[in-house]
C-alpha positions in Angstrom: -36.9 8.0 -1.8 -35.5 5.3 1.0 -34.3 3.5 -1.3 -32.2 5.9 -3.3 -31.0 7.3 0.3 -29.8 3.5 0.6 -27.6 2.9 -2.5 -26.2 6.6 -2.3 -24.7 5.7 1.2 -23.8 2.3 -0.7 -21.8 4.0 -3.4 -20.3 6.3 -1.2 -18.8 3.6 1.2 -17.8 1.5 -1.5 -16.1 4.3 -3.4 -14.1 5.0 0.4 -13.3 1.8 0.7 -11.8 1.3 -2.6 -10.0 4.4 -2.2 -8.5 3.0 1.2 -7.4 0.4 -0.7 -6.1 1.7 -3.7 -3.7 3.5 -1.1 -2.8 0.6 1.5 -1.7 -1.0 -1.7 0.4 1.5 -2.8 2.0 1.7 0.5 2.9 -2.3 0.7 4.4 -1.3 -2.9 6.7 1.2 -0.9 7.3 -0.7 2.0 8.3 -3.9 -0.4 10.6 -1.3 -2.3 12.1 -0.1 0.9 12.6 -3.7 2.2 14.3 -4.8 -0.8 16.6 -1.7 -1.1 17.4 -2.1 2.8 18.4 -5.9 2.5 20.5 -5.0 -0.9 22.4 -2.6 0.9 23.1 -4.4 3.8 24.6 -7.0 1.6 26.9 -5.0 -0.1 27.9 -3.6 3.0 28.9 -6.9 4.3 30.3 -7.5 0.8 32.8 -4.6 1.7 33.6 -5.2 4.9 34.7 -8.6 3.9 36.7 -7.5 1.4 
């Protein structure tokens, strides 16, 4: 009985933690994206301006 207490609390903090990072994942994905659509914008601004 112990020990199938034991790997039910194992499953369920492995299946938390790869949910966690299934989401911090995604989130760098969107950070990246926003970075990257930040910097392009900033350089067609300055593109403009210089024109």
């Amino acid at each position: 009985m112990r020990r199938l207490y034991l790997v039910l609390v194992t499953m369920v903090f492995a299946l938390t933690t790869l949910a966690s990072c299934a989401n911090t994942i995604r989130g760098v994905g969107a950070d990246t994206a926003n970075t990257v659509n930040a910097t392009q914008s900033a350089g067609n601004r300055v593109v403009r301006s210089a024109n």
